[in-house]
C-alpha positions as CSV (number, residue, x, y, z in Angstrom):
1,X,24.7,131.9,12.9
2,X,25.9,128.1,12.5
3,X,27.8,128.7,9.4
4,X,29.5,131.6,11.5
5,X,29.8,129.2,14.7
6,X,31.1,126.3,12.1
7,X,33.9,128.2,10.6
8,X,35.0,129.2,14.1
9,X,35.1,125.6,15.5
10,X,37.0,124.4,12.2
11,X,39.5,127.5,12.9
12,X,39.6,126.3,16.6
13,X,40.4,122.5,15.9
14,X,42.8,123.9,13.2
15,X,45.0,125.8,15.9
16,X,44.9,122.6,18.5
17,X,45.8,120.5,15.8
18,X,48.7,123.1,15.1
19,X,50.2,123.2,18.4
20,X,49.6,119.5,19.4
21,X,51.8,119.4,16.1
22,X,54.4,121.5,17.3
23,X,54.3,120.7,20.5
24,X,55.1,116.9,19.4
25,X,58.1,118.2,17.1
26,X,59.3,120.0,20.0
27,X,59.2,116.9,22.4
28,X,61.0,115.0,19.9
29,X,64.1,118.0,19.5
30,X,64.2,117.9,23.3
31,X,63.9,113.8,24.0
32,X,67.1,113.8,21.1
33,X,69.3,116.7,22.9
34,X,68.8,115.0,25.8
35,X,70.2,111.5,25.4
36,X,72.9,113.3,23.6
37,X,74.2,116.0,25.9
38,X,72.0,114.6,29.3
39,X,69.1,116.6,30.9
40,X,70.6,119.8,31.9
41,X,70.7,122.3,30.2
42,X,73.2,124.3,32.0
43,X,76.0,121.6,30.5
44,X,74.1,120.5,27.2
45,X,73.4,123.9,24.5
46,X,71.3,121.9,22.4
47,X,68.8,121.0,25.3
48,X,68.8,124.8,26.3
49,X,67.9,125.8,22.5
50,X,65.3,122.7,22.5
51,X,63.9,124.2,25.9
52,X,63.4,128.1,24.3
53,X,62.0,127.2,21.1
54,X,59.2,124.9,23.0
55,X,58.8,128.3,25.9
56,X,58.5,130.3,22.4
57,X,55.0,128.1,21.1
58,X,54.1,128.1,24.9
59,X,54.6,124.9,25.1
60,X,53.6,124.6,29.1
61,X,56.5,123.9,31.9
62,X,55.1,120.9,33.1
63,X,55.5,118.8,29.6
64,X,59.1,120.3,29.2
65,X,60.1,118.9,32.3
66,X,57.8,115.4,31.2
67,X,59.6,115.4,28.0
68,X,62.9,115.6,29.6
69,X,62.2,113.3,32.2
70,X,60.9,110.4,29.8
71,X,63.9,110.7,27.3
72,X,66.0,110.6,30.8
73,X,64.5,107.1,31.2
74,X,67.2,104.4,29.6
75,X,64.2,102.1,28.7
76,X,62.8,104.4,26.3
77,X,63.1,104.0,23.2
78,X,65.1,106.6,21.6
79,X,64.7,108.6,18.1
80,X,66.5,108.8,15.1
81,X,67.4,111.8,13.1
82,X,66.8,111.1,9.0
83,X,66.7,113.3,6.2
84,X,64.7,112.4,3.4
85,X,65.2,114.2,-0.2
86,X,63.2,114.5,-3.5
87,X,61.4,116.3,-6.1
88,X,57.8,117.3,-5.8
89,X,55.4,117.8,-9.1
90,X,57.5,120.5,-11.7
91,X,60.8,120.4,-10.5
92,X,60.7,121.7,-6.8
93,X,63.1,120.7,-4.6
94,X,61.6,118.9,-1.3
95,X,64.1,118.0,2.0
96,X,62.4,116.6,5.4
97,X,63.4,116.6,8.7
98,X,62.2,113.5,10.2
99,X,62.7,112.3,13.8
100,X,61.3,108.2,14.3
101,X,62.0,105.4,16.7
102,X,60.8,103.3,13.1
103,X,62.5,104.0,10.0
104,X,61.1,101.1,8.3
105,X,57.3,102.9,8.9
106,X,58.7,106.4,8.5
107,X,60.6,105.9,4.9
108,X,57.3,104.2,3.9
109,X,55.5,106.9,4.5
110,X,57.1,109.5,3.4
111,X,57.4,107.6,0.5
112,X,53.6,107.2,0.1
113,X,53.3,111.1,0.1
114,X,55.5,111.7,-2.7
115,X,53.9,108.9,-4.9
116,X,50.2,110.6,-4.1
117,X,51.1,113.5,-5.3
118,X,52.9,112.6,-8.2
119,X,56.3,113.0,-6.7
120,X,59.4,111.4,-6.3
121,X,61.7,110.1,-3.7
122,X,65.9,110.5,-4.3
123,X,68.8,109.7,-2.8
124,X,70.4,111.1,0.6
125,X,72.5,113.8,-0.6
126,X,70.6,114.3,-4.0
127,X,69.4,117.9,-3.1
128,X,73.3,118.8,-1.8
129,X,73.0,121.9,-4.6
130,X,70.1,123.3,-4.0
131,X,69.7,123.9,0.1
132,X,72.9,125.2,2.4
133,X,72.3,124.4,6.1
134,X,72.1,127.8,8.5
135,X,71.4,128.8,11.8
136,X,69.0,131.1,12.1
137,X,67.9,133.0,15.4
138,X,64.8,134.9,15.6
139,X,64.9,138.0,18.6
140,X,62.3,140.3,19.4
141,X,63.4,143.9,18.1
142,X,62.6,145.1,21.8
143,X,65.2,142.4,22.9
144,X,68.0,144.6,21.3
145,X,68.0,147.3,24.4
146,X,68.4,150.3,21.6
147,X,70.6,149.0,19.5
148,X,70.6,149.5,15.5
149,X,71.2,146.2,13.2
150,X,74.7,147.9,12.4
151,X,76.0,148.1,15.8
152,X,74.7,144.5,16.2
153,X,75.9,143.1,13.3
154,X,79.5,144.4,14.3
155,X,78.9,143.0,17.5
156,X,77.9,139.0,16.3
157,X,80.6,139.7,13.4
158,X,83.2,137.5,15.7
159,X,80.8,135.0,16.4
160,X,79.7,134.4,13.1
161,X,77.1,136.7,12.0
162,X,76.2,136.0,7.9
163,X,73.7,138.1,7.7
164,X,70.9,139.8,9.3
165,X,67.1,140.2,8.1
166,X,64.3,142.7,9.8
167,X,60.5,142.8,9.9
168,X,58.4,144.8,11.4
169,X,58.7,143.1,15.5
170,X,61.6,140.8,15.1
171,X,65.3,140.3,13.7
172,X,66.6,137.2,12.4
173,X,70.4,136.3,12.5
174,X,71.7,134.2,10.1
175,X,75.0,131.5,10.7
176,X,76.5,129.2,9.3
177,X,76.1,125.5,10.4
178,X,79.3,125.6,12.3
179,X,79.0,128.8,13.6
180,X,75.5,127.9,15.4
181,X,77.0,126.9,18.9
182,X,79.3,130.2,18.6
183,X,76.2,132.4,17.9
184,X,74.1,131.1,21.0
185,X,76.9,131.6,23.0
186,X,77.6,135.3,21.8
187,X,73.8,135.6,22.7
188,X,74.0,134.5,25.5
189,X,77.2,136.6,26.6
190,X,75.8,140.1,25.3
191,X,72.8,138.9,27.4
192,X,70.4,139.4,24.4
193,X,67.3,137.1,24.3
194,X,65.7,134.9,21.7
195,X,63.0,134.0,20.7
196,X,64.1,130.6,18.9
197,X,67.0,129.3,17.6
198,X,66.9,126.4,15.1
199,X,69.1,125.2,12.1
200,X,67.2,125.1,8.6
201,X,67.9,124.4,5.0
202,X,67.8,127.5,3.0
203,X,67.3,126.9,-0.7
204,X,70.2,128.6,-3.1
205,X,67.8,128.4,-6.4
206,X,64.4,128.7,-6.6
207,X,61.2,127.6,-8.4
208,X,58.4,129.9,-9.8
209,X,55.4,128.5,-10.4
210,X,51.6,129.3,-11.6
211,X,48.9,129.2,-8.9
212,X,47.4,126.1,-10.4
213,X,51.3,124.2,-10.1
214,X,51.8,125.2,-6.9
215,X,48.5,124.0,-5.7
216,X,50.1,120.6,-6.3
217,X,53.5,121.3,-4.5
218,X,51.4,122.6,-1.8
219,X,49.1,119.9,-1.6
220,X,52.4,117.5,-1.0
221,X,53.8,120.0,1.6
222,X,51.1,119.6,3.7
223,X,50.8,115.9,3.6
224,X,54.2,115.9,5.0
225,X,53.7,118.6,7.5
226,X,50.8,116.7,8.7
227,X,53.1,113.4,9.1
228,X,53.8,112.0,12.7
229,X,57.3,111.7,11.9
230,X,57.7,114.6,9.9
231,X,60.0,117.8,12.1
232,X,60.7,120.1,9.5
233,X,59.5,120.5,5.4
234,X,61.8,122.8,3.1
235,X,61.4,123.5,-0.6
236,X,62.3,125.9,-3.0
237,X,59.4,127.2,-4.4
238,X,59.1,130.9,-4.4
């Protein structure tokens, strides 16, 4: 019975630990789009997509608004947007997303992952060849009011639609990086809801590795997932 009440506390802590994680991220993504575009999101896109991606981890209404509000006030400190690039342990690819009001502490860090885990750090641009930069938008299948992927495709074609990926509950709408803004604003014109919307790096080669090498790319993953700083983690491995 405590080994059984054990493992549910650790799965517990786990998930708060998770969100507090995301929820964090997402405060950052909404403090930047609002010193850039201003606080509402009727006049500023990247506040609205900031605002649905923190609704879509239920992040609550009250710390949207607090988020907003405190990256509204002119004497706080703002963030910075950095990428960071290198190479994990047999050759994978690793980019990062980092959003910090203290480079100096963030770059350290970051660098201090890579070195633990027998990686390395490179050069802002280094990784240029291996990961293109798309928008991808994630919409519940119900969301699409009856219509097939080919009839939507057709539809988004205009607005940039690259492709278009399904699961089982959801379909995902790939962009490219300058057709983002056009995409949300299709969306929004056919009046068809998502469930996020977010920019990533999407690798264009990839690394296969045994269970025991990937262990070790893993084990660097999550130290920079785990990271204060850290937004977003990409990586080719397959």
């Amino acid at each position: 019975m405590g080994r059984i009440f054990e493992k549910r506390k650790h799965t517990m802590f786990a998930r708060f630990d998770r969100m507090a994680k995301q929820f964090t991220r997402i405060g950052k993504e909404i403090a930047i789009a609002v010193r850039q575009g201003g606080p509402n999101p009727d006049y500023n896109p990247r506040l609205r997509v900031a605002i649905k991606n923190a609704k879509s981890v239920n992040m609550p209404k009250d710390r949207i608004d607090a988020a907003i509000k405190r990256a509204s006030d002119k004497d706080t400190a703002g963030y910075e947007e950095i990428k960071y690039e290198g190479y994990a342990p047999h050759g994978v690819a690793i980019l990062i997303e980092a959003a910090t009001d203290n480079n100096t502490r963030t770059v350290a860090n970051v660098r201090s992952h890579f070195n633990k885990c027998e990686g390395s750090l490179g050069k802002t641009g280094s990784l240029d060849f291996v990961f293109t930069r798309k928008g991808v938008f994630k919409i519940a299948k119900s969301a699409l009011k009856g219509k097939d992927t080919d009839e939507l495709e057709l539809e988004l074609i205009d607005f940039g639609c690259e492709d278009i990926a399904i699961d089982e509950e959801e379909v995902y709408i790939y962009t490219s990086f300058t057709d983002f803004g056009n995409m949300q604003k299709g969306l929004e014109e056919l009046g068809i809801e998502t469930i996020s919307a977010e920019l990533q790096y999407i690798p264009l080669t990839w690394v296969d590795l045994d269970a025991e090498q990937a262990k070790d790319v893993l084990e660097l993953v999550e130290r920079l997932e785990g990271d204060d700083d850290v937004q977003n983690v990409y990586h080719n491995l397959r």
